[in-house]
N, C-alpha and C positions, 0 to 999 in steps of 0.2 A: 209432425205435420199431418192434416184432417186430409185422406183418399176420397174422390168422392166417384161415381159411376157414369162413367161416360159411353154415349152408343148404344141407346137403350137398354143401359144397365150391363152392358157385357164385359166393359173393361175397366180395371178401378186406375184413377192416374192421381196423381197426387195435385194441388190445388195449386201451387207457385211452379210453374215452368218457365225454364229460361230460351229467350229468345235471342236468337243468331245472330241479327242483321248489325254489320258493322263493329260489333262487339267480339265477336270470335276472332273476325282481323285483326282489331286491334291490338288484343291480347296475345296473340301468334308473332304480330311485329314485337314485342315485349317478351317472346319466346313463353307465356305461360298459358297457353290453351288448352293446356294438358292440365295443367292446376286449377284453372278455371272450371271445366268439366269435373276434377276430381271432389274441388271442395263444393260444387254443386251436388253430387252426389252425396259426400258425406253428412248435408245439411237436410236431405233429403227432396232433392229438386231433380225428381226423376223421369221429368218431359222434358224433352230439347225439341225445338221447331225449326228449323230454318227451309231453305227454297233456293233451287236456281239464280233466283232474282240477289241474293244475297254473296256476290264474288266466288269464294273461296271457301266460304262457311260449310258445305256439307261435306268438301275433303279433308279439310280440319278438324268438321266433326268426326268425320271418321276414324282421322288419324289420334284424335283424343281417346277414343272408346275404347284404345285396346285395352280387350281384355274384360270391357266392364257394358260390352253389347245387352247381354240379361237383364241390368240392373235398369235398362232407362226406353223409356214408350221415346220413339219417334215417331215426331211432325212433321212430314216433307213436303213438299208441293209440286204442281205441276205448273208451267209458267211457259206456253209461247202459244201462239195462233195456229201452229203447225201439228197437226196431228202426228204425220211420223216421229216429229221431234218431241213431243210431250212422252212418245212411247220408249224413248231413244233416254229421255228426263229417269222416268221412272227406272229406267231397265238400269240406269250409272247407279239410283238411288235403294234399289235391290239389293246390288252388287256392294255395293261400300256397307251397307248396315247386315251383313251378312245375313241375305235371304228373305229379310220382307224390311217391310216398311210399315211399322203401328199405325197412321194415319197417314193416307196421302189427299192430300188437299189441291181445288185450283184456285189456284193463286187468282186473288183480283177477279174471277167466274170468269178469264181470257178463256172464249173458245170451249166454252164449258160441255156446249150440246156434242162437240167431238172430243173430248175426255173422258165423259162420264163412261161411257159405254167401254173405254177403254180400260176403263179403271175397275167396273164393278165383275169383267172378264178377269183383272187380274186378283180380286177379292175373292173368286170362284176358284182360283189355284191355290191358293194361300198365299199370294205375294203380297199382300192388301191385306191388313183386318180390319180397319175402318173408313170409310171413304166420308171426306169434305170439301164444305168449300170457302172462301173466305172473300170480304172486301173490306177497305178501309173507308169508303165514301159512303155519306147518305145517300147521296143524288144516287145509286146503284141500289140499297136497300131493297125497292120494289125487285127490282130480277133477282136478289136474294131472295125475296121470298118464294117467288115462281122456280126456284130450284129447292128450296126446301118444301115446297109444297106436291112438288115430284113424289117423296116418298122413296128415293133412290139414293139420301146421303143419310149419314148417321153422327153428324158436327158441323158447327159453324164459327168461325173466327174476325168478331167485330169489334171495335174500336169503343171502349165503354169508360168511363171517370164521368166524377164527380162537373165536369163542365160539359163533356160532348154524351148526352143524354141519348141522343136520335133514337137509342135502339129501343128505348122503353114503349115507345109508339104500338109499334108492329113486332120486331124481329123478337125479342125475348118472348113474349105472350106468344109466338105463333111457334119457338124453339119447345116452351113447355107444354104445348097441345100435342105437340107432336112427337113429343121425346128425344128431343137432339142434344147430341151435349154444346155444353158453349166456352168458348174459349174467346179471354180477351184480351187483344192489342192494344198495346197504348193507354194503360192505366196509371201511368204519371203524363198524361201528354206529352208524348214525346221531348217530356222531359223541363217544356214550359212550367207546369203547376210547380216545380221544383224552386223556381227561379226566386219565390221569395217568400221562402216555407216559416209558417207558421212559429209564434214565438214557443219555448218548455214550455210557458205558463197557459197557453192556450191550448199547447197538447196535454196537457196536466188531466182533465174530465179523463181523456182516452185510456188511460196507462191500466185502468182495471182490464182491460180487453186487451194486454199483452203490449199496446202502444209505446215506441221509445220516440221513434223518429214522424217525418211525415211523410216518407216514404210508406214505411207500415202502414198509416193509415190510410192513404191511398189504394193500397195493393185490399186491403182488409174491406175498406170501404163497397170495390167490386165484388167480393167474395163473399161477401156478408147478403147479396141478393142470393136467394137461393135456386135461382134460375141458372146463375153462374157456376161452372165446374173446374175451369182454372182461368188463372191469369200471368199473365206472360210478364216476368220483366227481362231488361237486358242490360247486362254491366258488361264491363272487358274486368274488373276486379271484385278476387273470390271472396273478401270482407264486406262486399258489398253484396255478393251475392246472398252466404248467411245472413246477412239482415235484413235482406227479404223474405226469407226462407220463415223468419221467424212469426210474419204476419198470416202464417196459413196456418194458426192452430186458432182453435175456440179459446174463448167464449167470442161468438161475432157480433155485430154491432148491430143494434136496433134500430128500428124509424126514427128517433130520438136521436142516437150518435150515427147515423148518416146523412140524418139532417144538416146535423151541425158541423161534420167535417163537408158538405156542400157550401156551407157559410164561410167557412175558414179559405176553400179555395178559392169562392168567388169575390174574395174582398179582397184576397190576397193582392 
């Protein structure tokens, strides 16, 4: 799987990371969160994201890691309106990922003007080496920019596929002026674009570029902008995990094949 540099080139993270939400539960009710995380790693899926906002998912993440802390960049978040409590967020998510946190992110920009400051005090300790911020809505996009235009974060995590385009507007052009890295949510549509995937014979073009499913080309599809640095998927199962894994190697797809897997989703 292709590393690429995230945070003004200071940290290299691998391009498929797995995201938390609901999926780590599920697979802990199944008793395999531990095999989840493990065949993650072995695929080489070595971001994990998850957030407060996500139940149970960052003490499970935790409880998954042993052992294998070195091996994986975490993405955590900060998630309430309440300052003491954002501090109280970050200080459990310290403490569980033994001694910092790769990314800490706020969630949704909740409360953002009293985090920031809290957050880049703890990037100045070492508990922090990268600071972000993320949303899933357009209608938010503009005060994404007005915090990425701050000069004060080093990532952004927005919601990108081949349907929900929003970000090519502003947020991407303004992530590569500036040198942010990007991370993206929701690159099968939460799971809609799935619903009625494309026939072999239409995925047949794709297969030179590594393509089995349409899942890969989806995940490949965001990846293939080169504004992008990773993209998130989330299973609760580790066979589906490797074969996502598998859509973060080269050769990536041209204006030519992201045109056409744009076609396949929007007919679908």
């Amino acid at each position: 799987m292709e590393n690429r540099s995230l945070g003004r080139g200071r940290v290299s993270v691998p391009v498929i990371g797995l995201g938390t939400w609901q999926r780590l539960e599920a697979a802990a009710a199944a008793g395999r969160h531990r095999e989840l995380i493990e065949a993650g790693i072995a695929a080489g899926v070595r971001l994990i994201d998850t957030s407060p906002m996500y139940g149970a998912a960052e003490r499970l993440l935790s409880d998954a890691l042993d052992g294998h802390r070195e091996q994986v960049f975490i993405a955590d978040k900060v998630w309430t309106p309440s300052a003491p409590e954002g501090t109280a967020q970050l200080s459990r998510a310290v403490d569980w990922y033994g001694g910092r946190v790769d990314l800490m992110q706020i969630h949704n920009l909740v409360a953002w003007q009293a985090h920031l400051p809290m957050l880049e005090a703890a990037r100045d300790r070492g508990l922090v080496s990268l600071i972000g911020a993320t949303h899933y809505s357009p209608a938010a996009f503009g005060e994404l920019a007005v915090v990425m235009g701050t000069g004060r974060i080093d990532a952004i995590q927005v919601p990108y596929n081949p349907v929900h385009r929003e970000v090519e507007r502003t947020i991407l052009p303004l992530a590569e002026d500036l040198g942010l890295g990007v991370l993206l949510m929701r690159p099968l549509g939460e799971g809609q674009l799935m619903r009625r995937p494309p026939t072999p014979a239409q995925l047949a073009p794709l297969r030179p570029f590594g393509v089995a499913t349409w899942a890969q080309a989806l995940l490949k599809w965001g990846l293939s902008d080169p504004r992008v640095h990773c993209s998130l998927t989330a299973t609760a199962q580790p066979g589906r995990l490797t074969e996502s894994a598998a859509a973060g190697s080269t050769p990536w797809f041209g204006p030519a094949e992201r045109a056409y897997v744009q076609r396949l989703a929007t007919t679908a």
